[in-house]
Backbone bond lengths (Angstrom), bond angles and torsions (degrees), N, CA, C in turn:
res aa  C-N    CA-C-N  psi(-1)  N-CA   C-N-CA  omega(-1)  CA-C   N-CA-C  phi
1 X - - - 1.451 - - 1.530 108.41 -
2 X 1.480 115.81 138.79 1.676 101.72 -166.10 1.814 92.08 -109.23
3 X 1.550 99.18 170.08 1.644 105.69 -170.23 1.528 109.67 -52.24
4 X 1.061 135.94 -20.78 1.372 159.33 156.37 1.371 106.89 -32.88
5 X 1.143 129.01 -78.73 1.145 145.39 -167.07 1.429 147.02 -101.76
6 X 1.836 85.82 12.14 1.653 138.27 152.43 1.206 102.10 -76.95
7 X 1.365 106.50 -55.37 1.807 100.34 -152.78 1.936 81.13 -82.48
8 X 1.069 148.12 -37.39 1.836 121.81 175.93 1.544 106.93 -53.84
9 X 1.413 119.95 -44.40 1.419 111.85 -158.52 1.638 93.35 -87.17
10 X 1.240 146.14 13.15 1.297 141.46 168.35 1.934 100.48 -99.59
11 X 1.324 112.21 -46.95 1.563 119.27 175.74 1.214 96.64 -50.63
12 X 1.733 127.68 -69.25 1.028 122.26 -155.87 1.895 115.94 -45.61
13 X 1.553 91.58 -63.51 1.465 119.40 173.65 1.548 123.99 -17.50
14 X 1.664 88.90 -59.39 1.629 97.58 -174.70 1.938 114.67 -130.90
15 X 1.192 121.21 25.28 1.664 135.75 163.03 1.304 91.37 -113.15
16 X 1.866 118.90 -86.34 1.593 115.13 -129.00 1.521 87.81 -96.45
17 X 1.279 161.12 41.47 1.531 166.95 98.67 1.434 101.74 -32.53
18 X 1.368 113.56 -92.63 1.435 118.14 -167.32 1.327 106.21 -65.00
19 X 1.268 149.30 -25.70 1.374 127.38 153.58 1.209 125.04 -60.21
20 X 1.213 120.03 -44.43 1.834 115.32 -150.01 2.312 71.60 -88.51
21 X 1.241 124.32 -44.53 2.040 111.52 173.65 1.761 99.85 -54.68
22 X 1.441 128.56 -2.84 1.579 99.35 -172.85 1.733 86.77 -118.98
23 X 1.132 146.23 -34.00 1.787 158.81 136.46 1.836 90.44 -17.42
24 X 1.492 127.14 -61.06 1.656 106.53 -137.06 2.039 71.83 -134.74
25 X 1.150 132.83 114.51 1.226 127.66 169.65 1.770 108.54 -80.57
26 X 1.396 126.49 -6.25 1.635 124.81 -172.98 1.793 88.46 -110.51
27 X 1.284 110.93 26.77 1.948 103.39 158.29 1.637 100.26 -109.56
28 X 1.241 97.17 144.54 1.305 112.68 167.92 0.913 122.61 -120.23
29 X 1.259 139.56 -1.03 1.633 136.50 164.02 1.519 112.42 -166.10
30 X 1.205 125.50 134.50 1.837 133.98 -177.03 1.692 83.50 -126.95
31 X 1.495 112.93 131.80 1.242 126.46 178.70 1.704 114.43 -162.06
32 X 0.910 113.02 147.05 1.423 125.47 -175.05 1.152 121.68 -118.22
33 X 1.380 105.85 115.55 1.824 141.60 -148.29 1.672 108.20 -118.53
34 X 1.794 90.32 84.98 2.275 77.75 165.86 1.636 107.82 -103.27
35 X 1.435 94.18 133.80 1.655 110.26 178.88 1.772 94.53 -96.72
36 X 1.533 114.36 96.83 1.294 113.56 138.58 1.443 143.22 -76.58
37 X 1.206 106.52 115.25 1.486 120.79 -175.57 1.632 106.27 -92.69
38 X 1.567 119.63 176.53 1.186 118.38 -162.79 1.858 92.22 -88.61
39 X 0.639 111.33 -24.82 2.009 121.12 177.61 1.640 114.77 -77.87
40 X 0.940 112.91 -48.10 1.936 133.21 -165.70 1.130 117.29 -135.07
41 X 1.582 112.90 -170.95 1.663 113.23 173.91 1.775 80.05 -153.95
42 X 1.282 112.92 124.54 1.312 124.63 136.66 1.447 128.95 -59.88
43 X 1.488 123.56 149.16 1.510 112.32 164.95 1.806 94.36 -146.81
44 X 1.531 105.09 135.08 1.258 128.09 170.55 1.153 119.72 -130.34
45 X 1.676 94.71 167.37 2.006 101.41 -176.11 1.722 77.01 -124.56
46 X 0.987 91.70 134.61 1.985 116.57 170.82 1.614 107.92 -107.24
47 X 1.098 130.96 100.73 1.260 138.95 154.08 1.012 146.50 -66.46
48 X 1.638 143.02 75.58 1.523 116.21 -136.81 1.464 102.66 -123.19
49 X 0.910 131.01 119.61 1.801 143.07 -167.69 2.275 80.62 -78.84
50 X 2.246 72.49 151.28 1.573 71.82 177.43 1.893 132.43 -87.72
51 X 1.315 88.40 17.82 1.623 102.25 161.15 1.592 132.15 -89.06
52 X 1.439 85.71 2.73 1.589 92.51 -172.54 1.787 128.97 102.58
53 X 1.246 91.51 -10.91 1.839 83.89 179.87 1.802 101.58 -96.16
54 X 1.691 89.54 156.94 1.521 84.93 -158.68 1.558 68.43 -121.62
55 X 1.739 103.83 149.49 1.619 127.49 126.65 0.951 152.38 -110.96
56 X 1.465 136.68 108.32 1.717 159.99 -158.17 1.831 96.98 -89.57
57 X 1.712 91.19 103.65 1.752 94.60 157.75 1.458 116.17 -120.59
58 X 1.199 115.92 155.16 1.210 122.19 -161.57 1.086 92.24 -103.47
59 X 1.625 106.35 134.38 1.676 119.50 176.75 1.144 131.01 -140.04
60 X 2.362 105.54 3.53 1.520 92.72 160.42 1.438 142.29 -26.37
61 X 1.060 118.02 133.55 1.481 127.29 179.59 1.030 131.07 67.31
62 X 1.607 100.22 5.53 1.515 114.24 175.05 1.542 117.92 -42.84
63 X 1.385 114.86 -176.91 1.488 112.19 173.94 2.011 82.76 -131.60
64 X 1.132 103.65 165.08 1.389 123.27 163.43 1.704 108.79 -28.33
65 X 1.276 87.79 -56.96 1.923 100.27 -173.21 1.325 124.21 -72.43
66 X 1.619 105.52 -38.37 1.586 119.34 -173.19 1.731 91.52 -72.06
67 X 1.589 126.28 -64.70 1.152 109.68 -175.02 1.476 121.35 -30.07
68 X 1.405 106.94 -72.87 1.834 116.60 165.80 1.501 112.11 -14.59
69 X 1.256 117.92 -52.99 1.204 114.39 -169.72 1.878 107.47 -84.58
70 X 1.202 122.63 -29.46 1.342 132.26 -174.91 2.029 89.04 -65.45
71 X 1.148 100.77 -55.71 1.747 91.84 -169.26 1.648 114.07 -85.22
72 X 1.278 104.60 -18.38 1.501 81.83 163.03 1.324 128.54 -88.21
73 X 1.390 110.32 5.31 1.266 118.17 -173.62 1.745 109.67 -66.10
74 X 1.263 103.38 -35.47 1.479 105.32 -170.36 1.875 106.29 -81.95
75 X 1.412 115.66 13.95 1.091 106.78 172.08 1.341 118.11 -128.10
């Protein structure tokens, strides 16, 4: 994982969690998911409401800000 993509899965973790859980009280977890493959590296925000439906946004290459805006978009 490069320093890059520490510092999203640390933002995600402990900023856009407890906001977007104190914004939407039926989320239960905002977390940040990189799928390395032997070719690439994906990076996602997984959203999972506490009924069970999950949402996957795509946030390669995001910046700090663009993510923010990619996940709050859906709310």
């Amino acid at each position: 994982m490069s320093e890059e993509q520490k510092r999203k899965e640390d933002f995600v973790e402990k900023m856009l969690d407890p906001f977007i859980k104190e914004i939407d009280s039926n989320v239960a977890s905002v977390i940040y998911k990189l799928v390395d493959t032997v070719s690439y590296e994906l990076e996602y925000v997984l959203v999972t409401w506490k009924g069970g439906y999950v949402r996957r946004i795509y946030i390669t290459g995001d910046s700090l800000s663009a993510l923010s805006r990619e996940v709050l978009r859906i709310f």
